[in-house]
C-alpha positions in Angstrom: 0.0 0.0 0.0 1.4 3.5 -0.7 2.4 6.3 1.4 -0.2 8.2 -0.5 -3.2 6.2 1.9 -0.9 7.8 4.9 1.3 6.9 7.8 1.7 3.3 8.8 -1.0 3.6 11.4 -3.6 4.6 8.5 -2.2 2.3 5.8 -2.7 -0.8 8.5 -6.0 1.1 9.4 -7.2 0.8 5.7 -5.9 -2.7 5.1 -7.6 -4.2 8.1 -10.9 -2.5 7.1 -10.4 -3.3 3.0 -9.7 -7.1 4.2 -13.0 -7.2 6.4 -14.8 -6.1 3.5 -13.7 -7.8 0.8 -14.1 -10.8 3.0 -17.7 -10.3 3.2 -17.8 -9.0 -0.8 -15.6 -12.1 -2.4 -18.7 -14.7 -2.9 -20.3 -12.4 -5.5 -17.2 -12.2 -8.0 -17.3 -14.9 -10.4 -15.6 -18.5 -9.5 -12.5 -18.4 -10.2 -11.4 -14.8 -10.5 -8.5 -13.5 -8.9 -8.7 -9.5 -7.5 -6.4 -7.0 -6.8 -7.5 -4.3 -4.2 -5.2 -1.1 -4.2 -5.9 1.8 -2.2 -5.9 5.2 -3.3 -5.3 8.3 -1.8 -8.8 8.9 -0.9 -8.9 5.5 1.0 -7.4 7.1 4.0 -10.4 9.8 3.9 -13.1 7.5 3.0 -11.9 4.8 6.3 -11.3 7.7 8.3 -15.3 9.4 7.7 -17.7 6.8 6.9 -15.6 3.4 8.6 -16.0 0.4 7.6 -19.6 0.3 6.2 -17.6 2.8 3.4 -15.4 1.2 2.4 -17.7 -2.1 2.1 -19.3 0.0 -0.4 -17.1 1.3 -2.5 -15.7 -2.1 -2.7 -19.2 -3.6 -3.9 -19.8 -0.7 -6.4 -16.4 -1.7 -7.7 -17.1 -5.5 -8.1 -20.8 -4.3 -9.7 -18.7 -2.6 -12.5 -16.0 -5.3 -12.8 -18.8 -7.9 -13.4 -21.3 -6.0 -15.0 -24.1 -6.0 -12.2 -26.4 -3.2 -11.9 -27.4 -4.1 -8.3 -27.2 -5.7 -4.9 -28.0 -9.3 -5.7 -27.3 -9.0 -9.4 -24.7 -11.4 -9.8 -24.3 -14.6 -9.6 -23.4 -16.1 -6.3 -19.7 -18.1 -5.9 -20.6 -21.7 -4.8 
């Protein structure tokens, strides 16, 4: 993660929150994908004034565009 996120105490701040939520967000990419999360700048904002439940939904608006989902509960789910 880059220095642009912050200091160490951020960047581990974001990286905690970015794995709890792609946890929860994995099942609906397709079976077999592989995903690379990186953190922008903004990250450090977007942890820091909405938390978690922020950055949970920025990451599912991101996998909605990657697989071509218009929705919550649009795509497929990973058995």
């Amino acid at each position: 993660m880059s220095r642009k996120v912050g200091g160490a105490v951020e960047r581990n701040r974001v990286k905690r929150m970015l794995r709890e939520a792609f946890s929860s967000e994995a099942a609906r990419l397709p079976v077999g994908s592989d995903a690379v999360v990186i953190a922008r700048s903004g990250a450090g904002r977007l942890a820091e004034d909405e938390g978690l439940a922020g950055v949970q939904s920025a990451l599912s608006a991101l996998i909605d565009k990657a697989t071509g989902a218009t929705g919550p509960g649009d795509s497929e789910p990973r058995r």
